[in-house]
N, C-alpha and C positions, 0 to 999 in steps of 0.2 A: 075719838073713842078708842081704848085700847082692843086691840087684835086678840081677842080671847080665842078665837076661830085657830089662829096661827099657834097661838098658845098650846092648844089641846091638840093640834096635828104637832108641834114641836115637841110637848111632852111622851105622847104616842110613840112617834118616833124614833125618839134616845130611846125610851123602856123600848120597846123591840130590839131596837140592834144590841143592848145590853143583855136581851136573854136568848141572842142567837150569839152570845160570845164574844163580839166585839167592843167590847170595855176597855178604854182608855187610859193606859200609863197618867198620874195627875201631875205629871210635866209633860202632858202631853199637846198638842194643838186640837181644838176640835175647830170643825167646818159644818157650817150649815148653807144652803144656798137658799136663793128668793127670789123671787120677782116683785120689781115694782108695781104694785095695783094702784087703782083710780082713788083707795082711800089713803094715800100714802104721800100724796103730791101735794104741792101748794099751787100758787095762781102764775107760777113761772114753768109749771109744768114739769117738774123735779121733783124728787125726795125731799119730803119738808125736813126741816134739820130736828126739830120735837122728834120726828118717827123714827129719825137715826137711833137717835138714846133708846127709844123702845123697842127696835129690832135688835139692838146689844145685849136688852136683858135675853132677849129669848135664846140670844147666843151663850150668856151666862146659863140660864138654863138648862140647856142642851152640854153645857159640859160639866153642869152639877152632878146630871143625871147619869152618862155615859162614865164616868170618873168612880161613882158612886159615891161621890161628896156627897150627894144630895139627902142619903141617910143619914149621916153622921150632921149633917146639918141641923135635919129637925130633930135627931134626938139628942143632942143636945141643946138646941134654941140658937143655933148660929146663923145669922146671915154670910150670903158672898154683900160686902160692902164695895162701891164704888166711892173711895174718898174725892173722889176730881177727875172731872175729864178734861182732855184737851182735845179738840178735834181738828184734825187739820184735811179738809174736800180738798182732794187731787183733783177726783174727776166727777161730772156731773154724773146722778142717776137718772135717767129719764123713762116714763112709761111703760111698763114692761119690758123695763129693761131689767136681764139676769142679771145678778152680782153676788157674793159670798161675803160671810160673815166669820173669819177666825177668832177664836177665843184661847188665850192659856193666861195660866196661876201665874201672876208676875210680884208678887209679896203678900208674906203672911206678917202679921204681929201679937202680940203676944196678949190680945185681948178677944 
């Protein structure tokens, strides 16, 4: 099931730090940090690799909103697209275990 919960503490969060000022340059990096929860793991006891791709959006999020892309997004009708990932696990995540999530603008096109 998607993490709507994370979602709405993720959106939450950018809008505040965004109206205490802290808005981000959009060649900027953002960071979000997390922990691994019990709904996040597969049957090896790790981060399922599915929940990876879904804690990147929330990372895209979080730097739609802090960037203030995220206005200019809906009013125009644009999405952030992910043409392709590649993913390559260095290191395992395990059970509450911390780890962060950076995001920046690495190409735009002309569509």
């Amino acid at each position: 099931m998607y993490p709507f919960i994370r979602l709405g503490l993720s959106i939450s969060k950018s809008t505040l730090s965004t109206l205490r000022g802290e808005r981000l340059p959009i060649t900027a990096t953002s960071t979000i940090h997390y922990t691994c929860h019990i709904n996040d793991i597969d049957n090896f006891l790790e981060l399922n690799n599915g929940r990876v791709l879904t804690l990147f959006d929330l990372g895209r999020t979080d730097f739609a909103i802090r960037t203030g892309l995220g206005k200019q997004l809906i009013y125009h009708k644009w999405g952030l697209v992910v043409a392709g990932s590649s993913i390559q696990y260095r290191k395992r995540v395990r059970l509450f275990q911390k780890t962060s999530i950076h995001t920046r603008l690495i190409g735009v096109d002309e569509r």
